[in-house]
N, CA, C and O atoms as a Maestro MAE file, in Angstrom:
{
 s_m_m2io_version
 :::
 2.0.0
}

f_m_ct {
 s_m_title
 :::
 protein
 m_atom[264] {
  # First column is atom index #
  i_m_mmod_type
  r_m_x_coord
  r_m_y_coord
  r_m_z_coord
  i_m_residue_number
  s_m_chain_name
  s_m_pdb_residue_name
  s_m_pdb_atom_name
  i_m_atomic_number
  :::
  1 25 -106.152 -6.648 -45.342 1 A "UNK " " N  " 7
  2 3 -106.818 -5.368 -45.448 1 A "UNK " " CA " 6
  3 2 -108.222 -5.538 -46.025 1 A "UNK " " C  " 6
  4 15 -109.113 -4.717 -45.811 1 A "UNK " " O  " 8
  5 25 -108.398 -6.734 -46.832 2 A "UNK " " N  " 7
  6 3 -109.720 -6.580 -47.537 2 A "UNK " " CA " 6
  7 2 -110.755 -7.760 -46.683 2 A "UNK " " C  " 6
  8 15 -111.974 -7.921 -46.735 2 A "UNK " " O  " 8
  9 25 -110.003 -8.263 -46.133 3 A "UNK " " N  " 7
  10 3 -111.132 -8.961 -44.821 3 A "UNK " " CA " 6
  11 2 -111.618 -7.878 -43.645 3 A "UNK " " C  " 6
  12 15 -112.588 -7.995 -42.896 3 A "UNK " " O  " 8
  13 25 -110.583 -6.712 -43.717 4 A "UNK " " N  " 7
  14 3 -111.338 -6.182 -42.595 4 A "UNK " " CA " 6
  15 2 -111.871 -4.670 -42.909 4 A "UNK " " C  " 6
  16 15 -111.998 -3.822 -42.026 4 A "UNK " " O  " 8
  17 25 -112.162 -4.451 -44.278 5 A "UNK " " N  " 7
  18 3 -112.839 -3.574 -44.914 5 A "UNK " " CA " 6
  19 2 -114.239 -4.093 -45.243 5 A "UNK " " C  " 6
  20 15 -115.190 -3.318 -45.339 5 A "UNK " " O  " 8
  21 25 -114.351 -5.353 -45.407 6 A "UNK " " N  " 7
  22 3 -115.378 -5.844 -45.536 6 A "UNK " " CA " 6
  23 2 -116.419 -6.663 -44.198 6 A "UNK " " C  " 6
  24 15 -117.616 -6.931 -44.093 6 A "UNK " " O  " 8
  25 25 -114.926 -6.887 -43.138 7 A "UNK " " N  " 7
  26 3 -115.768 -6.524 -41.623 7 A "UNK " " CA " 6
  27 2 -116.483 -5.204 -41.741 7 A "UNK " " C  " 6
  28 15 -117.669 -5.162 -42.068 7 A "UNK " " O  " 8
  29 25 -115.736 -4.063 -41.462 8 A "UNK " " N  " 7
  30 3 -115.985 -2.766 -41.540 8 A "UNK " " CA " 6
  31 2 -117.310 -2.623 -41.945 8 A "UNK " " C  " 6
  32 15 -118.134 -2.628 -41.030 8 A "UNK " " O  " 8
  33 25 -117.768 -2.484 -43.200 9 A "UNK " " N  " 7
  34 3 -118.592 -2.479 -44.177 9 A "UNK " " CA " 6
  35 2 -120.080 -3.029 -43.794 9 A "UNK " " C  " 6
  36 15 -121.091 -2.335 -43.687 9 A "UNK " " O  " 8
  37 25 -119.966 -4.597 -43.591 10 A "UNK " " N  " 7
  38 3 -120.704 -5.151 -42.567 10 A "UNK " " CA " 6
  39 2 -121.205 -4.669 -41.137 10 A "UNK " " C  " 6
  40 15 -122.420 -4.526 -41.001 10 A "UNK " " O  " 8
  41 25 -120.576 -4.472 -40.330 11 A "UNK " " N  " 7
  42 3 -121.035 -4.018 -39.189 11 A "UNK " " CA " 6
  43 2 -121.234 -2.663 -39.475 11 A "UNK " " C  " 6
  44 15 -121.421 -2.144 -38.374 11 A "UNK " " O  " 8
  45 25 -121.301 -1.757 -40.385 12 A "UNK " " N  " 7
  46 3 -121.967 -0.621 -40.789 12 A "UNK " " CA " 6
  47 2 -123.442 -0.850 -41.361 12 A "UNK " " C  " 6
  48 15 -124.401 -0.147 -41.043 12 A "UNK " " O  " 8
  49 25 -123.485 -1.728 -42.082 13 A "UNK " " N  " 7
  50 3 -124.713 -1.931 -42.473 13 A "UNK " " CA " 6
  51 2 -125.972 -2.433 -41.289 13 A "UNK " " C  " 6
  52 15 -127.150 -2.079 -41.238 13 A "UNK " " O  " 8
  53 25 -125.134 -3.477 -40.311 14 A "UNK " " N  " 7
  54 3 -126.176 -4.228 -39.421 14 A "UNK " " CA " 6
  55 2 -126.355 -3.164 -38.659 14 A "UNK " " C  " 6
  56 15 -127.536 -2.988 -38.361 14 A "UNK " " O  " 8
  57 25 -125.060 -1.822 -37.926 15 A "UNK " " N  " 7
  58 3 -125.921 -1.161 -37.203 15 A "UNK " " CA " 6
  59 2 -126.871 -0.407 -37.417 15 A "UNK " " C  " 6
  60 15 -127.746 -0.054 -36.627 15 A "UNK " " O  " 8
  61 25 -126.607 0.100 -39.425 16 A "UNK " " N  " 7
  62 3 -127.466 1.186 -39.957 16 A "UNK " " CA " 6
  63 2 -128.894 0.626 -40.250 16 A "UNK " " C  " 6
  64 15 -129.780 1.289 -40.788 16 A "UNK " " O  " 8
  65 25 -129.011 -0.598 -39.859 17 A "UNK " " N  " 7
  66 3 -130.713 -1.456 -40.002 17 A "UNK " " CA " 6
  67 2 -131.146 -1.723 -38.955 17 A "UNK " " C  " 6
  68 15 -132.349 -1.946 -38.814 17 A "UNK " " O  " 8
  69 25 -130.187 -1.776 -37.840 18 A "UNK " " N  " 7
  70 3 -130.568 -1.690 -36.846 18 A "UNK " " CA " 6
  71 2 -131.098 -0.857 -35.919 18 A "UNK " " C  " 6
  72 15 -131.953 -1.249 -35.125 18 A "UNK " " O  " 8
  73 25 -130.532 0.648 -35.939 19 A "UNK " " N  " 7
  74 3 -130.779 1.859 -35.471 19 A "UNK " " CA " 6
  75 2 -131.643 2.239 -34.848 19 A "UNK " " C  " 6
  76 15 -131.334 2.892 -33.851 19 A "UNK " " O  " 8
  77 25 -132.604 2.090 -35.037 20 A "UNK " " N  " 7
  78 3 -134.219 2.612 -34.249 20 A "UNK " " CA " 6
  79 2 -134.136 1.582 -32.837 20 A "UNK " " C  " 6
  80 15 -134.406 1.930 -31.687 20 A "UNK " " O  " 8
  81 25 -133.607 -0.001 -33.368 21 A "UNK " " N  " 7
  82 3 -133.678 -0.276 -31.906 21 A "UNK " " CA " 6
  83 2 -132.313 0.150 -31.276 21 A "UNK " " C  " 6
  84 15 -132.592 0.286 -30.085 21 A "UNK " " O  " 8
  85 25 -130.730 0.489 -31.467 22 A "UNK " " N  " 7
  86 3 -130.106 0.941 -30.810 22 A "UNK " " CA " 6
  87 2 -130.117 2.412 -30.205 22 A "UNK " " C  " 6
  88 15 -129.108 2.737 -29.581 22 A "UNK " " O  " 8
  89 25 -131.339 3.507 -30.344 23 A "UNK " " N  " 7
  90 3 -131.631 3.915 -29.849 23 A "UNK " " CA " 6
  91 2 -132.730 4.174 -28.808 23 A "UNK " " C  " 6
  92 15 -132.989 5.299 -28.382 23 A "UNK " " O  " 8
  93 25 -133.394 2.983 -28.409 24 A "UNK " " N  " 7
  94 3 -133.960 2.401 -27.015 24 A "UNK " " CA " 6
  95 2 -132.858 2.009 -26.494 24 A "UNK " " C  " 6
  96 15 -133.218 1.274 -25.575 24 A "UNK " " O  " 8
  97 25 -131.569 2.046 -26.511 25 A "UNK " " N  " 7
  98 3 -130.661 1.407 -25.290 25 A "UNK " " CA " 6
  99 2 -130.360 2.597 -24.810 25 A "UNK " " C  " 6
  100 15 -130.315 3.697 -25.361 25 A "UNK " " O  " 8
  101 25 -130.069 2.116 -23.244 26 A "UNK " " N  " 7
  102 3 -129.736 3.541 -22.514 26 A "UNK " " CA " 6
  103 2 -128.854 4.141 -22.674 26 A "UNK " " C  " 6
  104 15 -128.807 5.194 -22.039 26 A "UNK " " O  " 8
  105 25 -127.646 3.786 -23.632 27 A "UNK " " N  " 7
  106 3 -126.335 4.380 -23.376 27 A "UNK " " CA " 6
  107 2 -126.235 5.257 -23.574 27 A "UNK " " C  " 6
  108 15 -126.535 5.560 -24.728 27 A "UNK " " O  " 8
  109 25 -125.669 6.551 -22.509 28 A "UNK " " N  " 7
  110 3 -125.601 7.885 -22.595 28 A "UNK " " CA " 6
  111 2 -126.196 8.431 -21.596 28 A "UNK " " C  " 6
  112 15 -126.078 9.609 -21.261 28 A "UNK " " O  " 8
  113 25 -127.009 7.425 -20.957 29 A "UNK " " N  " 7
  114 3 -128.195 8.064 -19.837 29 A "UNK " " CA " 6
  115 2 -127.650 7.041 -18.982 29 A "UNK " " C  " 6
  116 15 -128.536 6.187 -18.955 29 A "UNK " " O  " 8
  117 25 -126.818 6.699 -18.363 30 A "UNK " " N  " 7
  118 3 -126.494 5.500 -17.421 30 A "UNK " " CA " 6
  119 2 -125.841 6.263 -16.252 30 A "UNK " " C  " 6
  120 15 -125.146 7.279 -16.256 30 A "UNK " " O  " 8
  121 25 -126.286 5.442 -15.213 31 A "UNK " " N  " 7
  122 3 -125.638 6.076 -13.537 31 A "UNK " " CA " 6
  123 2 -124.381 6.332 -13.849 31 A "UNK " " C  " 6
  124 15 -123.796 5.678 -14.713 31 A "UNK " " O  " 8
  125 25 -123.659 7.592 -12.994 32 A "UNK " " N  " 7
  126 3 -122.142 7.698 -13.686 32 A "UNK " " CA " 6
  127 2 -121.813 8.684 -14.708 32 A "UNK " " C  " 6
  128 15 -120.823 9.405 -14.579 32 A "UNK " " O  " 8
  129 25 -122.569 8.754 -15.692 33 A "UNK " " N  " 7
  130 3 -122.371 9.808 -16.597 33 A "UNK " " CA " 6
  131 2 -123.094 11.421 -16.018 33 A "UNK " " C  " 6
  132 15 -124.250 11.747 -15.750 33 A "UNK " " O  " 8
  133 25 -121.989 12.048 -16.002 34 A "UNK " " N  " 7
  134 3 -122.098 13.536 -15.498 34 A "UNK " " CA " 6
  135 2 -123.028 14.150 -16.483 34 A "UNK " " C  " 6
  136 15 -122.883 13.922 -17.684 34 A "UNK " " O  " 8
  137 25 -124.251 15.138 -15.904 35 A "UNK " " N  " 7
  138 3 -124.922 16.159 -16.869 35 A "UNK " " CA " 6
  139 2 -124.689 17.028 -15.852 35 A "UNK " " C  " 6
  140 15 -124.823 16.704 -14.672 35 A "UNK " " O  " 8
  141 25 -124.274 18.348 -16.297 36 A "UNK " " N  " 7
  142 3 -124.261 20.012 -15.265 36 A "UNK " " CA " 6
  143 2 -125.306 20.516 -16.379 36 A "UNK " " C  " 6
  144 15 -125.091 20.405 -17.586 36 A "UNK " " O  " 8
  145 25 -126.481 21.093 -15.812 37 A "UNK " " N  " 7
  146 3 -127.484 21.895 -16.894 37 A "UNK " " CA " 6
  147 2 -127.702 23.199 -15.870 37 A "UNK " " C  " 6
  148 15 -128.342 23.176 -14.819 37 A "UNK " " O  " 8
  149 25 -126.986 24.368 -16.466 38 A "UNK " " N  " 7
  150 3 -127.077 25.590 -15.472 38 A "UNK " " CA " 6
  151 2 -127.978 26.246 -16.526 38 A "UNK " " C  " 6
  152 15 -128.316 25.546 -17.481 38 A "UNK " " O  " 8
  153 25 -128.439 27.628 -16.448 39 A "UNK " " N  " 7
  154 3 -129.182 28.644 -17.516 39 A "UNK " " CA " 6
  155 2 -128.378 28.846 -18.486 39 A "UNK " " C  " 6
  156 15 -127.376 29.394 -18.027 39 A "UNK " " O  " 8
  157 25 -128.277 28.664 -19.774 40 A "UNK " " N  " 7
  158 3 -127.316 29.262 -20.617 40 A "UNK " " CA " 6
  159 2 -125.928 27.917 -20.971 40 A "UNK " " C  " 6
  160 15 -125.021 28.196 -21.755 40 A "UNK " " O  " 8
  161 25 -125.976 26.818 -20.414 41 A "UNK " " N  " 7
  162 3 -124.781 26.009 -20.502 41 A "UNK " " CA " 6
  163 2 -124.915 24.513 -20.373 41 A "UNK " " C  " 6
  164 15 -125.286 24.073 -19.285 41 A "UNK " " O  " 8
  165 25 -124.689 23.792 -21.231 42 A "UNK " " N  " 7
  166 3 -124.865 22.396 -20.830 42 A "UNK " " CA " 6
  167 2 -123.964 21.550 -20.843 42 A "UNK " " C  " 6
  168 15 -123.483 21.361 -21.960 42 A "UNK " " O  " 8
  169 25 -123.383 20.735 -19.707 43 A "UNK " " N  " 7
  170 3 -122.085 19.790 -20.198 43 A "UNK " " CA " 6
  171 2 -122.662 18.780 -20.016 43 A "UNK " " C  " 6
  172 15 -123.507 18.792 -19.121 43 A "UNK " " O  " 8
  173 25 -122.411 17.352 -20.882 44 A "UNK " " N  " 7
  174 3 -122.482 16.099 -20.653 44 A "UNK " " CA " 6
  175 2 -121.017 15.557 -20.734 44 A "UNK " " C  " 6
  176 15 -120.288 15.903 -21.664 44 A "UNK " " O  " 8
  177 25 -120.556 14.638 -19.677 45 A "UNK " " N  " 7
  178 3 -119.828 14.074 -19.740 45 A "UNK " " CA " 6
  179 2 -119.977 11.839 -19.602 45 A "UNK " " C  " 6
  180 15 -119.980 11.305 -18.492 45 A "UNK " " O  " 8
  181 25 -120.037 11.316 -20.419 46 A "UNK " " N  " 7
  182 3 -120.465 9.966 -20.215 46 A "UNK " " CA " 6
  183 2 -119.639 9.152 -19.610 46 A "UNK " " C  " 6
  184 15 -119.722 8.140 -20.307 46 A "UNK " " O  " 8
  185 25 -118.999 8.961 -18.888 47 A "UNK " " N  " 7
  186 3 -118.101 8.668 -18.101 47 A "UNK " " CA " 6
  187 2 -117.897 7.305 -18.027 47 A "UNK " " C  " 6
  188 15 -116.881 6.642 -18.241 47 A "UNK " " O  " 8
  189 25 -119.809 6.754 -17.452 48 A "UNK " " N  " 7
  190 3 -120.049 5.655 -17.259 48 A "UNK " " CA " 6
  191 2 -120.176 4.977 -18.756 48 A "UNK " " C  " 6
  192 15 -119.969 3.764 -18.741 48 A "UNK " " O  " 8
  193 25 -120.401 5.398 -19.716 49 A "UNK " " N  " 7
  194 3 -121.200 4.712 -21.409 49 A "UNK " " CA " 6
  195 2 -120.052 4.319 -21.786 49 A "UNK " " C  " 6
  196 15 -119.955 3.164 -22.199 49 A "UNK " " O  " 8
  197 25 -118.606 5.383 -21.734 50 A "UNK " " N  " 7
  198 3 -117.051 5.125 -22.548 50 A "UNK " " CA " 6
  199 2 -116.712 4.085 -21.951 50 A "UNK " " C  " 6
  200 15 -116.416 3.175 -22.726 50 A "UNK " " O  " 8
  201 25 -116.576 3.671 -20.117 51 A "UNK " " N  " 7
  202 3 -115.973 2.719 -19.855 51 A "UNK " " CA " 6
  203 2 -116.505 1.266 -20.631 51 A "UNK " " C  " 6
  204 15 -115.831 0.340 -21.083 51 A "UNK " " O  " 8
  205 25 -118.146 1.483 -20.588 52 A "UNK " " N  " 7
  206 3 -118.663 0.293 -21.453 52 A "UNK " " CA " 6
  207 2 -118.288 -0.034 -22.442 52 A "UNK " " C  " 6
  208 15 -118.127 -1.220 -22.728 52 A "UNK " " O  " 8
  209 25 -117.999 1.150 -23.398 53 A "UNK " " N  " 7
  210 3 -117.749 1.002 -24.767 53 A "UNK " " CA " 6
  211 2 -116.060 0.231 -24.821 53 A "UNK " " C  " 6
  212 15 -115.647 -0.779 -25.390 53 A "UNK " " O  " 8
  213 25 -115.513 1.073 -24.099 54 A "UNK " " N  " 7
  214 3 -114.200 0.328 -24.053 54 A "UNK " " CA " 6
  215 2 -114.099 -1.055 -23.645 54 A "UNK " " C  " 6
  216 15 -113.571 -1.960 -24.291 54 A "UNK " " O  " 8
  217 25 -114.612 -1.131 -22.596 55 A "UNK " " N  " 7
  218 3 -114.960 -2.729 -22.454 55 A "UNK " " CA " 6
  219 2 -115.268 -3.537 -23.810 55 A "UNK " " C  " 6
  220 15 -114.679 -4.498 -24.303 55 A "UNK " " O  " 8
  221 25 -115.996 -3.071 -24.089 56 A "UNK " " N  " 7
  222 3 -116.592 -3.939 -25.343 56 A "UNK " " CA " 6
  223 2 -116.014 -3.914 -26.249 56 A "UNK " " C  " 6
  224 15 -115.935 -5.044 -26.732 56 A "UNK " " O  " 8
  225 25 -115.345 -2.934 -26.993 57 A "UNK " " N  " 7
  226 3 -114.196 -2.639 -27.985 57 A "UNK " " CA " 6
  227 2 -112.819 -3.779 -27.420 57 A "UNK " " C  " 6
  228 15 -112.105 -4.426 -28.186 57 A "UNK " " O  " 8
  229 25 -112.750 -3.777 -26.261 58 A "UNK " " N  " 7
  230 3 -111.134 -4.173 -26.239 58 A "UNK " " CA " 6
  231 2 -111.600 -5.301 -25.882 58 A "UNK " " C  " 6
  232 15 -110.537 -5.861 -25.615 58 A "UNK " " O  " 8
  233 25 -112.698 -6.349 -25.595 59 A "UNK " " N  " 7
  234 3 -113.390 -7.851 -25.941 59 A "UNK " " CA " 6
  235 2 -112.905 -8.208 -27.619 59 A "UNK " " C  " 6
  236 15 -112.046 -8.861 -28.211 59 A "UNK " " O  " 8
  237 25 -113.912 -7.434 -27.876 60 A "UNK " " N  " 7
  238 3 -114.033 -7.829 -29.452 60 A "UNK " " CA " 6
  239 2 -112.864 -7.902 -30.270 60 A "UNK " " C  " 6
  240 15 -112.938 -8.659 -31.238 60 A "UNK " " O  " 8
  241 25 -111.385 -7.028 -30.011 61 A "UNK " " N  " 7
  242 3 -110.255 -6.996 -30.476 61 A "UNK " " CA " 6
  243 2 -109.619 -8.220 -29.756 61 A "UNK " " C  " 6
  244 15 -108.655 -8.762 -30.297 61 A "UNK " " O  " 8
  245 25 -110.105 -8.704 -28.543 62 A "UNK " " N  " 7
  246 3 -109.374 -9.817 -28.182 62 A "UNK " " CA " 6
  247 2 -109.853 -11.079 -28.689 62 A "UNK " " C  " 6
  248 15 -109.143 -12.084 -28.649 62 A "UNK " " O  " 8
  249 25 -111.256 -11.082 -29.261 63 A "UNK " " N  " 7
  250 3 -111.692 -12.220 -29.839 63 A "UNK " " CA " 6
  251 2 -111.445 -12.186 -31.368 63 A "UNK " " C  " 6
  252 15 -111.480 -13.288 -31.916 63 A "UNK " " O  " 8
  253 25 -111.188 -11.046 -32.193 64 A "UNK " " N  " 7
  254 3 -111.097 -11.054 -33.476 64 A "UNK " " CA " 6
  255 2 -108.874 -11.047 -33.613 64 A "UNK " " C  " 6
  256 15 -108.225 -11.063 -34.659 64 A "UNK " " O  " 8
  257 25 -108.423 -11.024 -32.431 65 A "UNK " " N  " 7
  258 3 -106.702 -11.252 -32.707 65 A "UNK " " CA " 6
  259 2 -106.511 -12.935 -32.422 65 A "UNK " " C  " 6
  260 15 -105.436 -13.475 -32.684 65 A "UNK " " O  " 8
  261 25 -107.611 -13.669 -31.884 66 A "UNK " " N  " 7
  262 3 -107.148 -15.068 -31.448 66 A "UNK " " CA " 6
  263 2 -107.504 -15.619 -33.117 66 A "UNK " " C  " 6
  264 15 -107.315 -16.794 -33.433 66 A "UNK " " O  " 8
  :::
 }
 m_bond[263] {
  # First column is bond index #
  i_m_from
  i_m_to
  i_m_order
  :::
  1 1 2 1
  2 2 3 1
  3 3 4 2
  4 3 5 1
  5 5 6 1
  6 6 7 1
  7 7 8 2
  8 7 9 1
  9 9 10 1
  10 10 11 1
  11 11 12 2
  12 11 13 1
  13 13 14 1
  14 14 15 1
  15 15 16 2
  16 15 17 1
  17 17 18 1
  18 18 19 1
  19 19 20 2
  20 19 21 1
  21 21 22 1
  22 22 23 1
  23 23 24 2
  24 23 25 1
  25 25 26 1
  26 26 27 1
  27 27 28 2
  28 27 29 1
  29 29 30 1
  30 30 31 1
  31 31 32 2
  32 31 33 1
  33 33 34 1
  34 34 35 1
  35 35 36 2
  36 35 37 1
  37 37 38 1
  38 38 39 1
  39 39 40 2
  40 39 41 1
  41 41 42 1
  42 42 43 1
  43 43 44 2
  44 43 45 1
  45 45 46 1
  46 46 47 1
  47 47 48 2
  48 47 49 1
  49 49 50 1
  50 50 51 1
  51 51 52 2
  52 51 53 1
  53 53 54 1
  54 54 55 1
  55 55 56 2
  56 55 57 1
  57 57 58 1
  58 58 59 1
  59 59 60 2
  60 59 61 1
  61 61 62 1
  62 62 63 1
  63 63 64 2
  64 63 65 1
  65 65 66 1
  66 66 67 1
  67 67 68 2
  68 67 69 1
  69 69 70 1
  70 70 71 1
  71 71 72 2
  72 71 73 1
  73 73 74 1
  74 74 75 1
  75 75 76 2
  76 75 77 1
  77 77 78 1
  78 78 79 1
  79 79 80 2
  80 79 81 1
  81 81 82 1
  82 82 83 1
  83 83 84 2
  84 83 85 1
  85 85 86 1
  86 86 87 1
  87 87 88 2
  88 87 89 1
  89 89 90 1
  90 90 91 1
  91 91 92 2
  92 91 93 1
  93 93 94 1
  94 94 95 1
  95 95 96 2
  96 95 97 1
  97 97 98 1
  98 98 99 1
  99 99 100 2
  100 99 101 1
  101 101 102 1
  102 102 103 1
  103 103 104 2
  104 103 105 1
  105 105 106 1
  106 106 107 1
  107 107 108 2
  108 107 109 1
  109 109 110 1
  110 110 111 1
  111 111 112 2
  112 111 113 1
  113 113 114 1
  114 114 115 1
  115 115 116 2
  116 115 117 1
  117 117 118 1
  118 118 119 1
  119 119 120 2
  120 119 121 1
  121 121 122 1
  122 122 123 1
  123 123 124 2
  124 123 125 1
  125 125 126 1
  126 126 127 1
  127 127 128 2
  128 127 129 1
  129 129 130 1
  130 130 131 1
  131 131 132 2
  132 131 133 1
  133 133 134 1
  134 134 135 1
  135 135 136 2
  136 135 137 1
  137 137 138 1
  138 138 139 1
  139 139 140 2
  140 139 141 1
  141 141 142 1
  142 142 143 1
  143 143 144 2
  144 143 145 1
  145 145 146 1
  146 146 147 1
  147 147 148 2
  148 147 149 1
  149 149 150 1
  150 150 151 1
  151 151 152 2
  152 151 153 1
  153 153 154 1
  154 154 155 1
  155 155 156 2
  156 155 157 1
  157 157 158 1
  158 158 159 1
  159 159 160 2
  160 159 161 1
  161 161 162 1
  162 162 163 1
  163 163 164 2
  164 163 165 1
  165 165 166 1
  166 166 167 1
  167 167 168 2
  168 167 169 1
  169 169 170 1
  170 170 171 1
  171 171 172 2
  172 171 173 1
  173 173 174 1
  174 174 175 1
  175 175 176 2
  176 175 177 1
  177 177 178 1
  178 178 179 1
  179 179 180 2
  180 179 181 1
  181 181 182 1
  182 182 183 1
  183 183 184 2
  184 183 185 1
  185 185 186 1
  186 186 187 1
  187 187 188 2
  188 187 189 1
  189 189 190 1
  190 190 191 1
  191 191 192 2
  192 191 193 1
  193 193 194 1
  194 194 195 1
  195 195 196 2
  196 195 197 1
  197 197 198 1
  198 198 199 1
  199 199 200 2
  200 199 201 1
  201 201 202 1
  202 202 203 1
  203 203 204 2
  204 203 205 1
  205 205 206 1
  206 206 207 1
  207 207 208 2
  208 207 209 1
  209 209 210 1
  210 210 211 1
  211 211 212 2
  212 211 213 1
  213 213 214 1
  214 214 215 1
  215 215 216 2
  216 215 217 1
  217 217 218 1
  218 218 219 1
  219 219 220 2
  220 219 221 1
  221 221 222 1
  222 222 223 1
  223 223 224 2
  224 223 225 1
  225 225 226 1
  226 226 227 1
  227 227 228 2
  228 227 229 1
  229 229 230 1
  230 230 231 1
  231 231 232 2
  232 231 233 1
  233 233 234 1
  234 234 235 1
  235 235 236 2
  236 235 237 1
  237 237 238 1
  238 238 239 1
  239 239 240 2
  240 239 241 1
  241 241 242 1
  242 242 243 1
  243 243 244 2
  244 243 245 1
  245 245 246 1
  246 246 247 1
  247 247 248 2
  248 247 249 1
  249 249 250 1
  250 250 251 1
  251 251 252 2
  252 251 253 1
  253 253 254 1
  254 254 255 1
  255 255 256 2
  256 255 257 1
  257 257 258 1
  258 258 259 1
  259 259 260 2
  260 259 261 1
  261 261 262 1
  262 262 263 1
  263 263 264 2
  :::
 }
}
């Protein structure tokens, strides 16, 4: 528990110094992700960004269980 509170902890900090450049990445704006913008209503749906994210989430759990 305390190795991976202190993962945790860590990768909070590198993204919170990192930030300004993880917002130049496109994610959220990528081919695939639904926007409907009518008068009065806006949906975003990211469709395409989650599959990435999941990708990448279920990598990293396969490299941090070996």
């Amino acid at each position: 528990m305390q190795k991976a509170l202190i993962i945790i902890g860590f990768i909070s900090i590198v993204i919170g110094l990192s930030w300004p450049w993880l917002l130049k990445i496109p994610l959220g704006r990528l081919p695939g992700d639904i926007v409907i913008n009518r008068p009065g209503f806006k949906l975003y749906i990211p469709v395409t960004t989650m599959v990435l994210v999941s990708l990448l989430l279920s990598f990293l759990a396969w490299i941090f269980r070996k």
